[in-house]
C-alpha positions in Angstrom: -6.9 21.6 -4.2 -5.4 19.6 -7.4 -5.7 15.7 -6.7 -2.9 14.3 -6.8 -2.0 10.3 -7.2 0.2 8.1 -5.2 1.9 4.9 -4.9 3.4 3.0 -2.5 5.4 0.2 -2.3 5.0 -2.6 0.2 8.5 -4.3 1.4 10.9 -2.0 2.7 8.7 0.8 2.5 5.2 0.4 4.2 6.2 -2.5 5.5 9.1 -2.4 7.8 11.4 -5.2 9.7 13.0 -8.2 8.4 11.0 -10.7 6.3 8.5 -13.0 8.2 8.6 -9.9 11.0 7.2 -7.3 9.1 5.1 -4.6 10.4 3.5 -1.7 9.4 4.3 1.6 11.7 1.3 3.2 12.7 2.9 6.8 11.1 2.4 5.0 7.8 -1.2 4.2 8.6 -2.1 7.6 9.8 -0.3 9.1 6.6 -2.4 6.9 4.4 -5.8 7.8 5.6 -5.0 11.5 6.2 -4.1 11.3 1.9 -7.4 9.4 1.5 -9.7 11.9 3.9 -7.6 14.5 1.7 -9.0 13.4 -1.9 -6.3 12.2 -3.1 -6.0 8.8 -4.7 -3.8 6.4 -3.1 -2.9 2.9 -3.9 -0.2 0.0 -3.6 1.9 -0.3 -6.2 4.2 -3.7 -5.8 5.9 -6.7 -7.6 3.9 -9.1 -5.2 1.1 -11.3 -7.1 -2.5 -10.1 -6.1 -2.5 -12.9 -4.0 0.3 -12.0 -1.7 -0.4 -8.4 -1.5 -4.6 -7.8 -1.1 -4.2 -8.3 2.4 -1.5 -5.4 3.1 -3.5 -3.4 1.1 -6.7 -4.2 2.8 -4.9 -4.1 6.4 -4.3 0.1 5.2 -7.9 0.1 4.7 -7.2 0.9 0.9 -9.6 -0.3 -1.8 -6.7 0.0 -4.8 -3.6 -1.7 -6.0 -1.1 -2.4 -8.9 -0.3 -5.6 -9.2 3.1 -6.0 -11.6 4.1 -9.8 -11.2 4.0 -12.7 -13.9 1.2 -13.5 -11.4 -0.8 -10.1 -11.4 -4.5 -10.3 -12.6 
C-alpha cells in the first residue's frame, strides 16, 4: 500500500453545526483513526491560530497540524 497524505479542514468540515454549537460526528472520528491505523498520514490543515485549533486536533486523537494564520507558529 502507497501512503498517502491528508488534510482536513476544521469548520464546516470536521466540525459540524453552527458556531459556538459545533460538534464533531462520530463518522468523522471513526474515518480519522481507521486512516491513521491504515498508515497513512493525516493532519488538520486550518486558518485557526495554533491556539484555537490544538484542541480539535487533539480531541481526533491526532498528533499533526497546519497552522496558516498571521497567528500560526
Amino acid at each position: 500500500m502507497d501512503r498517502k497524505y491528508f488534510f482536513f479542514d476544521i469548520d464546516g468540515t470536521l466540525l459540524v453545526g453552527e458556531p459556538g454549537r459545533q460538534y464533531v460526528p462520530d463518522s468523522a472520528k471513526e474515518t480519522l483513526k481507521k486512516l491513521e491505523e491504515s498508515g497513512h498520514f493525516v493532519a488538520i490543515a486550518t486558518g485557526r491560530s495554533y491556539a484555537m485549533s490544538v484542541d480539535v486536533m487533539r480531541s481526533f486523537g491526532l498528533k499533526n497540524i497546519c497552522a496558516v494564520s498571521a497567528w500560526a507558529r
